[in-house]
Biopython code that builds the backbone (N, CA, C, O; Angstrom):
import numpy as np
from Bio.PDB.StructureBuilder import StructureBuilder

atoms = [
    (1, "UNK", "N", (43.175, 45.099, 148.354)),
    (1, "UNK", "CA", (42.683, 43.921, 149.036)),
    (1, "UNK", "C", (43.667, 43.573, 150.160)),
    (1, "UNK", "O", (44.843, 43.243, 150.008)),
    (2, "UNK", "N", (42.978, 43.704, 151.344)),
    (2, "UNK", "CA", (44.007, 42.905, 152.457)),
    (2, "UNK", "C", (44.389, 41.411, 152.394)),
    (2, "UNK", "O", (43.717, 40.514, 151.885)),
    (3, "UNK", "N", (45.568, 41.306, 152.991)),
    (3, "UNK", "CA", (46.469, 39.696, 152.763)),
    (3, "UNK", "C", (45.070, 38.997, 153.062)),
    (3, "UNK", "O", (44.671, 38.130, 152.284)),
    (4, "UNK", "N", (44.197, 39.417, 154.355)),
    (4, "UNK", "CA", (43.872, 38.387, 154.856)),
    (4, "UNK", "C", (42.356, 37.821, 154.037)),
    (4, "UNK", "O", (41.707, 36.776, 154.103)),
    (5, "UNK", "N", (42.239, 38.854, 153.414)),
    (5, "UNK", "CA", (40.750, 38.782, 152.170)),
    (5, "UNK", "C", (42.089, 38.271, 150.701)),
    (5, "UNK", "O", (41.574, 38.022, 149.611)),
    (6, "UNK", "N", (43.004, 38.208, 150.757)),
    (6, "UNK", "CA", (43.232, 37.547, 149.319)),
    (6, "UNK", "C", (43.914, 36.203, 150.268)),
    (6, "UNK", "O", (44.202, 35.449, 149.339)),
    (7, "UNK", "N", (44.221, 35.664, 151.193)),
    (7, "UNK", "CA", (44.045, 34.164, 151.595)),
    (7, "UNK", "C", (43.181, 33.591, 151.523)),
    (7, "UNK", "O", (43.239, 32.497, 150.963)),
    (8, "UNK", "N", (41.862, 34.120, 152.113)),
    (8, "UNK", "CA", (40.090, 33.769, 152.215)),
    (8, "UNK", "C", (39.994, 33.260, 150.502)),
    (8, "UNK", "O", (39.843, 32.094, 150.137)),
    (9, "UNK", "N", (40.110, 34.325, 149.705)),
    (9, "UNK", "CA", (39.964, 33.778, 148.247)),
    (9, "UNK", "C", (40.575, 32.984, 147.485)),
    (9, "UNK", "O", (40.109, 32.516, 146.446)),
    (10, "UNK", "N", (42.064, 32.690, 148.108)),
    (10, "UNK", "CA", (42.706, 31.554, 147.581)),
    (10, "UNK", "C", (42.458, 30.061, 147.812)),
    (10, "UNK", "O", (42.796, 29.175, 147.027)),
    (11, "UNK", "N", (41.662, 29.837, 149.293)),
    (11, "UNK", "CA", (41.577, 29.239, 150.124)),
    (11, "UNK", "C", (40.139, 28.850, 149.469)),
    (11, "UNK", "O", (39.686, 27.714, 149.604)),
    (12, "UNK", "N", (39.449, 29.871, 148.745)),
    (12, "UNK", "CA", (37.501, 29.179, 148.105)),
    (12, "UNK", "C", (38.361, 28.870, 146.907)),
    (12, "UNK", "O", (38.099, 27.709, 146.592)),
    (13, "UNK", "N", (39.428, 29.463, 145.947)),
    (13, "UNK", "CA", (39.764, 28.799, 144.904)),
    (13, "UNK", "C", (40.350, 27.311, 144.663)),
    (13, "UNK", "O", (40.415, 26.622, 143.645)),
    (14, "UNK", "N", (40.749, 27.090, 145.989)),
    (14, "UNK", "CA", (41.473, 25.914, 146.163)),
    (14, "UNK", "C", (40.421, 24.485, 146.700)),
    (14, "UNK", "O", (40.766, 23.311, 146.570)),
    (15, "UNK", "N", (38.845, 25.043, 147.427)),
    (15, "UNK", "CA", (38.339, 24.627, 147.761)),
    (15, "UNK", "C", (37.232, 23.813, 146.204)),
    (15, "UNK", "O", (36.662, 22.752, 145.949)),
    (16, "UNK", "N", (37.461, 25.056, 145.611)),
    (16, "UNK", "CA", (36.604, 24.835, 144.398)),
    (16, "UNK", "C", (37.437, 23.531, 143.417)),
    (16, "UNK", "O", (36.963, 22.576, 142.802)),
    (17, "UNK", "N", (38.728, 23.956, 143.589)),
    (17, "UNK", "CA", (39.527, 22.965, 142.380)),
    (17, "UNK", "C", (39.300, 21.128, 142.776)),
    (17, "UNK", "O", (39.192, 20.151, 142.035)),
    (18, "UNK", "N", (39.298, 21.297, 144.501)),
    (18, "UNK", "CA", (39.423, 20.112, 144.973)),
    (18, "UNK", "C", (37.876, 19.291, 144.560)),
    (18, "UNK", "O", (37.837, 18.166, 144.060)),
    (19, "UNK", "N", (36.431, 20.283, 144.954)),
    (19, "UNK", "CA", (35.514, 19.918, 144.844)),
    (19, "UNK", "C", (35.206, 19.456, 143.403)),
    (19, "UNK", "O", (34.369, 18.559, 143.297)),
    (20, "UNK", "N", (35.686, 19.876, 142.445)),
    (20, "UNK", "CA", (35.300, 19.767, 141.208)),
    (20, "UNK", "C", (36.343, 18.397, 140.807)),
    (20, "UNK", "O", (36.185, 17.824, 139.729)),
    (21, "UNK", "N", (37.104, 18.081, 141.511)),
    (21, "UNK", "CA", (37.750, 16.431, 141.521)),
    (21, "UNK", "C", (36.897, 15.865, 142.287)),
    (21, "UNK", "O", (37.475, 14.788, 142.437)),
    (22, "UNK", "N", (35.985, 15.784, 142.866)),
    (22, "UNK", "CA", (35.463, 14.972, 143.678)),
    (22, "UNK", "C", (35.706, 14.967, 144.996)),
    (22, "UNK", "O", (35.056, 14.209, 145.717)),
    (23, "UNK", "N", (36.478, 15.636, 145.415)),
    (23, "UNK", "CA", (36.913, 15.619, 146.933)),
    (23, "UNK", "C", (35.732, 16.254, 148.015)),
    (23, "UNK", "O", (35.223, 17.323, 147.677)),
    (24, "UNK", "N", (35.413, 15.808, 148.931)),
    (24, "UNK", "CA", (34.296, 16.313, 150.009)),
    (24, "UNK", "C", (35.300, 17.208, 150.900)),
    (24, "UNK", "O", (35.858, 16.646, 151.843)),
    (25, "UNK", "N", (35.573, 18.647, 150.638)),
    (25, "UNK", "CA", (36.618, 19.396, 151.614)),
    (25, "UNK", "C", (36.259, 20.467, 152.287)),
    (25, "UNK", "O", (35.318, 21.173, 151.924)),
    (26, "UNK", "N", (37.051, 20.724, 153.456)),
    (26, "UNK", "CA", (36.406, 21.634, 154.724)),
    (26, "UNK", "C", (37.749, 22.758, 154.970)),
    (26, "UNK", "O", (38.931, 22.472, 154.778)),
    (27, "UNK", "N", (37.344, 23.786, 155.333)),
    (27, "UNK", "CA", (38.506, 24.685, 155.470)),
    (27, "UNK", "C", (38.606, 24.189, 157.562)),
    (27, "UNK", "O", (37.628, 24.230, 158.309)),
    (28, "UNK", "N", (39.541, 23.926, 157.840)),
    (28, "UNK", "CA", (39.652, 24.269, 159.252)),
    (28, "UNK", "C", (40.614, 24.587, 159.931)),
    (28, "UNK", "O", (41.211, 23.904, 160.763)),
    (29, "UNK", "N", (40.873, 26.039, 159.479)),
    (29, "UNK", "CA", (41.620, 27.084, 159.824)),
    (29, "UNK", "C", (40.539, 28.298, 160.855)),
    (29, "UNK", "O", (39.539, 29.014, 160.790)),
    (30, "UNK", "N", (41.457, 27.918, 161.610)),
    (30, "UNK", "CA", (40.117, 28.805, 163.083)),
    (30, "UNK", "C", (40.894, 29.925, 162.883)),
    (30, "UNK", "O", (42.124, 29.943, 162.835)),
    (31, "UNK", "N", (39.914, 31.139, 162.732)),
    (31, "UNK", "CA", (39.938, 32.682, 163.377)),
    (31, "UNK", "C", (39.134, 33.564, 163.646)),
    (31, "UNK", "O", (38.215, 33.666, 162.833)),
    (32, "UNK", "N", (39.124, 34.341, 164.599)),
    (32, "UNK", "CA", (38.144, 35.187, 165.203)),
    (32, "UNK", "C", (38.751, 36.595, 165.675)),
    (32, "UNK", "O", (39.869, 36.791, 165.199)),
    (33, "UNK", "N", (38.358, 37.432, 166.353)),
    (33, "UNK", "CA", (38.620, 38.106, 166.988)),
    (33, "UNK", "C", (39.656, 37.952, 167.881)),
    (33, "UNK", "O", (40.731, 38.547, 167.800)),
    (34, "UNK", "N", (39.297, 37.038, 168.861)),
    (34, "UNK", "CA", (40.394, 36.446, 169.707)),
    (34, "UNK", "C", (40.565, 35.594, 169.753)),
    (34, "UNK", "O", (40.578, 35.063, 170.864)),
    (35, "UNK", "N", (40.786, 34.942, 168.748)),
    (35, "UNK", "CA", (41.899, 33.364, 167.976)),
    (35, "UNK", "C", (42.711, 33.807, 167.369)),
    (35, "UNK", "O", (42.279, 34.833, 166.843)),
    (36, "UNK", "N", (43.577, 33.647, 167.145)),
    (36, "UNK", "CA", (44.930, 33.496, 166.452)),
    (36, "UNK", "C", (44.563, 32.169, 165.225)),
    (36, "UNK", "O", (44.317, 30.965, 165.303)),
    (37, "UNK", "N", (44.649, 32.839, 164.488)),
    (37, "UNK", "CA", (44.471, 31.799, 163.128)),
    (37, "UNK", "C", (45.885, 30.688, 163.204)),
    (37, "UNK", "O", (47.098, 30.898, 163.235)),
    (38, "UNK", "N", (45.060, 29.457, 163.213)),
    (38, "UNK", "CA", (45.443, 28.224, 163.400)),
    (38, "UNK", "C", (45.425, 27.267, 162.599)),
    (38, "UNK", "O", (44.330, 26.746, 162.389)),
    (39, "UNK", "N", (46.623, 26.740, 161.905)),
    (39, "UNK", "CA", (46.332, 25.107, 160.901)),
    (39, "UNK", "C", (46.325, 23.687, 161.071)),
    (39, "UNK", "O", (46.947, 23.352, 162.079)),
    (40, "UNK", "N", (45.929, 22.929, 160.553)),
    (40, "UNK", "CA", (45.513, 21.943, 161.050)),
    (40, "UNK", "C", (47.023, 21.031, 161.655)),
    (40, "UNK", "O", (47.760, 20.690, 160.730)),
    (41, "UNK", "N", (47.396, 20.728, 162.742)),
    (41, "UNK", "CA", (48.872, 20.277, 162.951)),
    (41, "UNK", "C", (50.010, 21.069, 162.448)),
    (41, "UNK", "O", (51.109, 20.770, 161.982)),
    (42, "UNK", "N", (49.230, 22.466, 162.756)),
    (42, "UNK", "CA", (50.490, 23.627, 162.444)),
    (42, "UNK", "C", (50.797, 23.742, 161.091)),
    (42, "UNK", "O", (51.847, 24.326, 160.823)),
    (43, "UNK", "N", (49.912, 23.188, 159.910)),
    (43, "UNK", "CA", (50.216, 22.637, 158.654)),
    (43, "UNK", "C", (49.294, 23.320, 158.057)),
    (43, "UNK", "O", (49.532, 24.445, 157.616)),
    (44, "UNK", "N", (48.263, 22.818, 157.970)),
    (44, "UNK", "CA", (46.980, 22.708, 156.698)),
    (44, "UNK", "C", (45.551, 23.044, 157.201)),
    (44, "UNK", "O", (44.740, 22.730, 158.073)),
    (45, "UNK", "N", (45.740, 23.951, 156.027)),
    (45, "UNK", "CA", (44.279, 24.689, 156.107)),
    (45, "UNK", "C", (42.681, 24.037, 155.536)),
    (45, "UNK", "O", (41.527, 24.396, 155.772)),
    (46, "UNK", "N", (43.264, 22.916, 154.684)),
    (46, "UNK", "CA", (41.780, 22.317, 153.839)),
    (46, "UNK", "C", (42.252, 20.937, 154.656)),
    (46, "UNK", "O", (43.401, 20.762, 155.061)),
    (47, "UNK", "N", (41.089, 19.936, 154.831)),
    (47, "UNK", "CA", (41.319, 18.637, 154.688)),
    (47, "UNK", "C", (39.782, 17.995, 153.729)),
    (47, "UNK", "O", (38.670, 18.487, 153.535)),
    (48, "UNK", "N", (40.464, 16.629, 153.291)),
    (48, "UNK", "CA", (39.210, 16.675, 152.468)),
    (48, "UNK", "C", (39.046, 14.566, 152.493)),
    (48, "UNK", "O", (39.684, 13.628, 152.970)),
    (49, "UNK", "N", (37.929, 14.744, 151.750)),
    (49, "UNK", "CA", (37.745, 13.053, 151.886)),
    (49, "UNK", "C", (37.350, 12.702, 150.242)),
    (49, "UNK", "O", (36.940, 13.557, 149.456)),
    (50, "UNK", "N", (37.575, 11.198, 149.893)),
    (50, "UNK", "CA", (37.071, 10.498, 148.719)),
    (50, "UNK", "C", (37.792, 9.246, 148.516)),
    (50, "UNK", "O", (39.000, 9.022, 148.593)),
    (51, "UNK", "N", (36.401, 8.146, 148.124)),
    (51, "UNK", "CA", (36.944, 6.821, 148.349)),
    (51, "UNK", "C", (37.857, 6.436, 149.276)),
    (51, "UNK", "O", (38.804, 5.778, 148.846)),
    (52, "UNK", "N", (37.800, 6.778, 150.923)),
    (52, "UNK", "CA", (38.464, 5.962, 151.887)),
    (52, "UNK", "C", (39.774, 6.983, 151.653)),
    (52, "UNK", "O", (40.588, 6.434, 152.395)),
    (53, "UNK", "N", (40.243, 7.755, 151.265)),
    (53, "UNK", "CA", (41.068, 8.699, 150.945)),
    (53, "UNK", "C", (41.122, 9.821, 151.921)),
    (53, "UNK", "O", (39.971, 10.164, 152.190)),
    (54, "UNK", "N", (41.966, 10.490, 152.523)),
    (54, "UNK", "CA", (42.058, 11.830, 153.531)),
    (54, "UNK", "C", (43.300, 12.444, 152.953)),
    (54, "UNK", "O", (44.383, 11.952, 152.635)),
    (55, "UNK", "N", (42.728, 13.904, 152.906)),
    (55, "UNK", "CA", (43.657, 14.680, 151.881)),
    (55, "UNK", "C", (43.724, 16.030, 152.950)),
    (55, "UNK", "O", (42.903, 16.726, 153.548)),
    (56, "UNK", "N", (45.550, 15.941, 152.779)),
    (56, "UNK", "CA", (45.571, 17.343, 153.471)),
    (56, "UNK", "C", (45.890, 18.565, 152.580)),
    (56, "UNK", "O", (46.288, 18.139, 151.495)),
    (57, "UNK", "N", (45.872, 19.930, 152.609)),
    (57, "UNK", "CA", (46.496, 20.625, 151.821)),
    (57, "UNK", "C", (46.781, 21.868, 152.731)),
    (57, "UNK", "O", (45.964, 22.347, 153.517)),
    (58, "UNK", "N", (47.699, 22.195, 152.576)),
    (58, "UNK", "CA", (47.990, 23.409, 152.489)),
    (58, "UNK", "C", (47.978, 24.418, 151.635)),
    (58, "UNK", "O", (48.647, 24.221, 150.621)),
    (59, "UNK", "N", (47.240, 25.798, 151.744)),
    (59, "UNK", "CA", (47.167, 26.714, 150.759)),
    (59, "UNK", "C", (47.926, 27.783, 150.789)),
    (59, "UNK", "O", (47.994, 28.320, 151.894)),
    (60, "UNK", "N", (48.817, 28.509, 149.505)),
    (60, "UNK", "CA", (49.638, 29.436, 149.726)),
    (60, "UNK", "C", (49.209, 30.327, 148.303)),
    (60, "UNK", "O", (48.587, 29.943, 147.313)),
    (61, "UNK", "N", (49.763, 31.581, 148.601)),
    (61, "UNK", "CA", (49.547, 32.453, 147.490)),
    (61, "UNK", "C", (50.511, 33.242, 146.898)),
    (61, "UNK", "O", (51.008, 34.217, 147.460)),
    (62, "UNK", "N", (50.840, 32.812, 145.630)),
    (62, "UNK", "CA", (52.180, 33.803, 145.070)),
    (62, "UNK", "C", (53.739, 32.597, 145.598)),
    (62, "UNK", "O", (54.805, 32.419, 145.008)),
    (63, "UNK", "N", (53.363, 32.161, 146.538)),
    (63, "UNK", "CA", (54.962, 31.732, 146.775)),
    (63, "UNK", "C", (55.131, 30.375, 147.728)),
    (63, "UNK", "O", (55.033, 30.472, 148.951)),
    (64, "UNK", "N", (55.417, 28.974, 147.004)),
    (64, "UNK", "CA", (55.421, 27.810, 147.080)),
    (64, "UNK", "C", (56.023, 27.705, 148.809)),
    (64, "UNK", "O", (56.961, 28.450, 149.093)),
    (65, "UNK", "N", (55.464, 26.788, 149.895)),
    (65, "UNK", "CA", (55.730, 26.969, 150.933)),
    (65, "UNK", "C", (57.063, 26.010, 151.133)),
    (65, "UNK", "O", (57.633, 25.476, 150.182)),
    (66, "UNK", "N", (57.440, 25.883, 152.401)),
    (66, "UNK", "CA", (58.902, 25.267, 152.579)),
    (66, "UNK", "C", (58.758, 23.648, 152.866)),
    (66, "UNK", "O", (57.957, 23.165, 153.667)),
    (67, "UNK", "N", (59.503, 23.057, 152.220)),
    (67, "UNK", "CA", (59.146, 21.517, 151.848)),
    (67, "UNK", "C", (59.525, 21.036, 153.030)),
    (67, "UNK", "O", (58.993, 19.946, 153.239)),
    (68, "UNK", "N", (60.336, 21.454, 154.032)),
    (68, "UNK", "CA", (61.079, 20.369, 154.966)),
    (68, "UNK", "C", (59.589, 19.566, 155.736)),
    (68, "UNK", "O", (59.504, 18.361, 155.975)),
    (69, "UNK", "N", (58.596, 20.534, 155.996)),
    (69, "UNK", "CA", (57.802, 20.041, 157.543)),
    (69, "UNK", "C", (56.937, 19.276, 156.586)),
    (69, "UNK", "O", (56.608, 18.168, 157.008)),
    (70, "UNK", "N", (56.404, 19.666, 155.165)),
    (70, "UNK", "CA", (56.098, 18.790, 154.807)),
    (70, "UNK", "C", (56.433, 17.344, 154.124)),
    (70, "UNK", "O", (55.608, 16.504, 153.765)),
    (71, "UNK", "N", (57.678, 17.278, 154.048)),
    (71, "UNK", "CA", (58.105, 15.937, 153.847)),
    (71, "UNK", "C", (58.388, 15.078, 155.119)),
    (71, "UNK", "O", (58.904, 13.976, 154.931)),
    (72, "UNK", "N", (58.165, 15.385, 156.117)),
    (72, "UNK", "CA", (58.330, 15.201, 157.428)),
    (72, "UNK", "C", (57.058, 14.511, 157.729)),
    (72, "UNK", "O", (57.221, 13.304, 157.903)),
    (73, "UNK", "N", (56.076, 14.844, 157.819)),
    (73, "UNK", "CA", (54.893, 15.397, 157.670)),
    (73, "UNK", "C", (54.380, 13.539, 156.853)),
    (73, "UNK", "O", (53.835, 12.567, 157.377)),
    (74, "UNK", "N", (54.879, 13.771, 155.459)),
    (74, "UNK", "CA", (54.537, 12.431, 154.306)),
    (74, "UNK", "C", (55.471, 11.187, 154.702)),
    (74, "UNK", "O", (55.344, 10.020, 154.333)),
    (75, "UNK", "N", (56.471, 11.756, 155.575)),
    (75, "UNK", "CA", (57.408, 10.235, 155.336)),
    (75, "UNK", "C", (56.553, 9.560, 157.055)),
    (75, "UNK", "O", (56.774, 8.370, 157.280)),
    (76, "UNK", "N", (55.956, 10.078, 157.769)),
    (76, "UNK", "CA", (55.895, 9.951, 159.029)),
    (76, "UNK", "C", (54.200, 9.116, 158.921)),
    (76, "UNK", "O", (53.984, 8.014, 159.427)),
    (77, "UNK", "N", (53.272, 9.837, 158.247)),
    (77, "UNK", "CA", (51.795, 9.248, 157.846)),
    (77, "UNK", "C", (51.299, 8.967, 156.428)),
    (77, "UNK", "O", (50.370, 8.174, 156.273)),
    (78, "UNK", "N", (51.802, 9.501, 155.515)),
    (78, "UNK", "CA", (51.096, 8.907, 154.141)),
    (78, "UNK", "C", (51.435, 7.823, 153.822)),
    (78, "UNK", "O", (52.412, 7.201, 154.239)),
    (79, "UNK", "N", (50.213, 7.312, 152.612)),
    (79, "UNK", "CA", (50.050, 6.105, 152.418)),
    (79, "UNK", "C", (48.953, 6.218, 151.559)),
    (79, "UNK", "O", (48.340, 7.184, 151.104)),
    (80, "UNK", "N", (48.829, 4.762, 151.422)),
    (80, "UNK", "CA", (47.431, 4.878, 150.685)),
    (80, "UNK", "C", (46.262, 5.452, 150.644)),
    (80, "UNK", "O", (45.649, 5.672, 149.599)),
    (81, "UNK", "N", (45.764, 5.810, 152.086)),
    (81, "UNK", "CA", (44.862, 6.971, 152.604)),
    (81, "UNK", "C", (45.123, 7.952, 152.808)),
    (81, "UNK", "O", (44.175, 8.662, 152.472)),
    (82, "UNK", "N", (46.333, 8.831, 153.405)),
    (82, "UNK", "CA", (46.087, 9.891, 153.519)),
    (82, "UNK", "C", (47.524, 10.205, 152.557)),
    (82, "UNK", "O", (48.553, 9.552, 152.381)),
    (83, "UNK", "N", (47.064, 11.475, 152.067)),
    (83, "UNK", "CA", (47.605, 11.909, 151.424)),
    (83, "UNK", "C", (47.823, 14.057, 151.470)),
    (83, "UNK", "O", (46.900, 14.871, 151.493)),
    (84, "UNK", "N", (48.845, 14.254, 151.468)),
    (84, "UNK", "CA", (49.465, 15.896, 151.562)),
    (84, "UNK", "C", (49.827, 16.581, 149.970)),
    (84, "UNK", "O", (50.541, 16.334, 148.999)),
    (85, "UNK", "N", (48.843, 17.575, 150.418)),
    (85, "UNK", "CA", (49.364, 18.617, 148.945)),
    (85, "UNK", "C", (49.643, 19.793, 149.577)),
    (85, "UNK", "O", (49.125, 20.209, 150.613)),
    (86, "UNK", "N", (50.689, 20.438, 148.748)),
    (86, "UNK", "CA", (50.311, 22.179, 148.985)),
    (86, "UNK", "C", (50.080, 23.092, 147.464)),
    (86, "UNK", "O", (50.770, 23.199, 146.451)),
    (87, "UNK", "N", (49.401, 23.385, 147.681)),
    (87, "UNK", "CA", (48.118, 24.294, 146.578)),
    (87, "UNK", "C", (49.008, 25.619, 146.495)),
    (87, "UNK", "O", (49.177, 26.156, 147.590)),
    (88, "UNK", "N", (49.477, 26.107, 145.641)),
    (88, "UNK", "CA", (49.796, 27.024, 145.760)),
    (88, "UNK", "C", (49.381, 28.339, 144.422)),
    (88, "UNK", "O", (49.987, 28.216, 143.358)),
    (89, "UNK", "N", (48.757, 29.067, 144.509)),
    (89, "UNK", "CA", (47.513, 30.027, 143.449)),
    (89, "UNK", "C", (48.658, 30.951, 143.503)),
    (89, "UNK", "O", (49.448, 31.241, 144.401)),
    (90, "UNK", "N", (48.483, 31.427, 141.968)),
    (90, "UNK", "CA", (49.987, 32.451, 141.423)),
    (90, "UNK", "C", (48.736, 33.251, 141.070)),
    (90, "UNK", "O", (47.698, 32.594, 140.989)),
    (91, "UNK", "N", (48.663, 34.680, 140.826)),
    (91, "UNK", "CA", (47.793, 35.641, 140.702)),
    (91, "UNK", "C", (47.614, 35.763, 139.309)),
    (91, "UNK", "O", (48.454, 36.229, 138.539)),
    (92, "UNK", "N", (46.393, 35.292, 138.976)),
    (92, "UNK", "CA", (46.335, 35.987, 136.879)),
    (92, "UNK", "C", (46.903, 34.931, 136.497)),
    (92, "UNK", "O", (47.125, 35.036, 135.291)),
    (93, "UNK", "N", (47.415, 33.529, 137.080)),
    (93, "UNK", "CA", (47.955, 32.838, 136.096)),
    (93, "UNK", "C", (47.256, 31.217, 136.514)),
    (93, "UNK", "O", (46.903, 30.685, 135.461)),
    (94, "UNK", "N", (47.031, 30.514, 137.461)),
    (94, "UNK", "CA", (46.757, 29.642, 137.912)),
    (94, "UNK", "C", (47.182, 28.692, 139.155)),
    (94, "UNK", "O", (47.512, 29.268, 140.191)),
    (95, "UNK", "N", (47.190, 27.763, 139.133)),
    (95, "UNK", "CA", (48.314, 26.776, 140.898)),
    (95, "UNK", "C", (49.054, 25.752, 140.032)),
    (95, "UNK", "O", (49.115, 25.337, 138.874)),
    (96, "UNK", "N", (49.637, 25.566, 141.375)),
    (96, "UNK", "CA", (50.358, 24.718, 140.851)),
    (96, "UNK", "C", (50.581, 23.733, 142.335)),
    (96, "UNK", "O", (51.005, 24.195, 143.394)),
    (97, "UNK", "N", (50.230, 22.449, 142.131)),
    (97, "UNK", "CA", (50.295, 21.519, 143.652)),
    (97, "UNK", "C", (51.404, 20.975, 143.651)),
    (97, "UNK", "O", (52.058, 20.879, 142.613)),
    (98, "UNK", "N", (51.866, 20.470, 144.931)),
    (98, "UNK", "CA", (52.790, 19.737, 145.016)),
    (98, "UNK", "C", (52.629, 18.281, 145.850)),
    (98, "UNK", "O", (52.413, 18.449, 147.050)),
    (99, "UNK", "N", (52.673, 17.398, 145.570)),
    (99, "UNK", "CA", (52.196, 16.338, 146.202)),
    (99, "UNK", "C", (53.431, 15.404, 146.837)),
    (99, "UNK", "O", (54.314, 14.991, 146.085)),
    (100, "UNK", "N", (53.437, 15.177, 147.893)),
    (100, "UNK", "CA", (54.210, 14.806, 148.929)),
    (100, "UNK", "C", (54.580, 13.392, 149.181)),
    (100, "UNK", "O", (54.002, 13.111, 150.230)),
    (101, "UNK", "N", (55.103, 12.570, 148.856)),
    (101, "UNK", "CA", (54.708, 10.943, 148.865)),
    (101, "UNK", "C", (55.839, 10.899, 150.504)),
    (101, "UNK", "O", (56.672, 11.570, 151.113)),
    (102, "UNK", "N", (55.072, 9.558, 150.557)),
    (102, "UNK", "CA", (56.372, 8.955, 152.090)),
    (102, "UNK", "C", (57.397, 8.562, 151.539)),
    (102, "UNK", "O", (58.229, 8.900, 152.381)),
    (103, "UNK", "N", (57.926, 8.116, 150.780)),
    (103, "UNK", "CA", (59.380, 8.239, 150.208)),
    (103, "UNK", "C", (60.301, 9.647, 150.059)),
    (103, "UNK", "O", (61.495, 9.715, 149.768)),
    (104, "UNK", "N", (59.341, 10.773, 150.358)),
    (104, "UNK", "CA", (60.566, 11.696, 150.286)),
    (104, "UNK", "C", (60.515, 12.652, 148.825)),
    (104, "UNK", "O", (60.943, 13.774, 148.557)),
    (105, "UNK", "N", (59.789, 11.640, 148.060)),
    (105, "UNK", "CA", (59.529, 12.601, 146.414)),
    (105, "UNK", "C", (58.349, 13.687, 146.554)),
    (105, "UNK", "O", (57.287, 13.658, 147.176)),
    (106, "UNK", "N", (58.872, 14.530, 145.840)),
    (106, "UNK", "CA", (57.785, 15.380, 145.545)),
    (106, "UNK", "C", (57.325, 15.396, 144.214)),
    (106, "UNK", "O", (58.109, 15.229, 143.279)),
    (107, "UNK", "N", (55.757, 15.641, 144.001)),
    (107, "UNK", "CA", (55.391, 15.428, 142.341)),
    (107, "UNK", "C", (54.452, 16.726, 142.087)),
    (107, "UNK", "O", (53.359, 16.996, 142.583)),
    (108, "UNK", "N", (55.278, 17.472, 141.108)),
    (108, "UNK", "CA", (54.842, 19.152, 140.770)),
    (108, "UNK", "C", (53.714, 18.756, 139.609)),
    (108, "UNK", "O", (54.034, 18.109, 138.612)),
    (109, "UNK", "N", (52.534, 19.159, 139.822)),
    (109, "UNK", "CA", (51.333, 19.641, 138.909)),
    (109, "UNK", "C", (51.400, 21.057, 138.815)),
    (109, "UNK", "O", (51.473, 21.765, 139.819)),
    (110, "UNK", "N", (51.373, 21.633, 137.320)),
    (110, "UNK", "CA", (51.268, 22.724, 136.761)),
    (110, "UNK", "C", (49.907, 23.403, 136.592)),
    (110, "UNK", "O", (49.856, 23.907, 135.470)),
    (111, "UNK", "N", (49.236, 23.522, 137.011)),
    (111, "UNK", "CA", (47.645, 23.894, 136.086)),
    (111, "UNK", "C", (47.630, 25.265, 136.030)),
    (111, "UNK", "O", (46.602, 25.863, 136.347)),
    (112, "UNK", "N", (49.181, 26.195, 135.473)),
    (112, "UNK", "CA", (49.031, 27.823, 135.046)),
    (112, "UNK", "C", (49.038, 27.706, 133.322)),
    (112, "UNK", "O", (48.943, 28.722, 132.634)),
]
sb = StructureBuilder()
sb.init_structure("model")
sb.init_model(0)
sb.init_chain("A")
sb.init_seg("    ")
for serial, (resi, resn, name, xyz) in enumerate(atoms, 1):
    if name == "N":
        sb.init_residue(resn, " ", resi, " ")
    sb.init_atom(name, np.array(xyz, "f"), 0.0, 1.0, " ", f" {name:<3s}", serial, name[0])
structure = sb.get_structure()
């Protein structure tokens, strides 16, 4: 399987976990032929909505991404509405999120 067909599938697994919480979520990560695959504010590949809520995530596979831009990222806009995860799908075993608050904490969910 190429990287770029096991991102695509991490990216419907991650889409699926969110939907099945209730979240209304959209992948908008542009690529084509001649696009250069792009994230949303250089960040995030899903964004999603519920109850007045905006959820960003980033999706990774096998290996938890680098916290600085996203705590940057939470101390600068989150809040009560919007809110940053990064999703990260371990192969054969399950994800595990990380959720970003504007204070600077991070809060690890296990679901392997």
């Amino acid at each position: 399987m190429s990287n770029r067909a096991k991102g695509k599938r991490t990216i419907r697994k991650a889409k699926d976990f969110y939907s099945e919480k209730g979240w209304q979520i959209e992948d908008v990560e542009k690529s084509g032929k001649y696009t250069k695959e792009t994230d949303l504010f250089g960040l995030f590949d899903l964004v999603g909505i519920k109850d007045g809520q905006v959820l960003f995530v980033q999706v990774k596979t096998n290996r938890p991404a680098t916290q600085a831009p996203f705590k940057e990222f939470a101390k600068k806009h989150c809040g009560d509405a919007i809110l940053v995860h990064v999703y990260t799908h371990y192969d054969y075993k399950g994800a595990v999120i990380q959720k970003y608050k504007n204070n600077g904490k991070v809060i690890k969910e296990d679901y392997r």
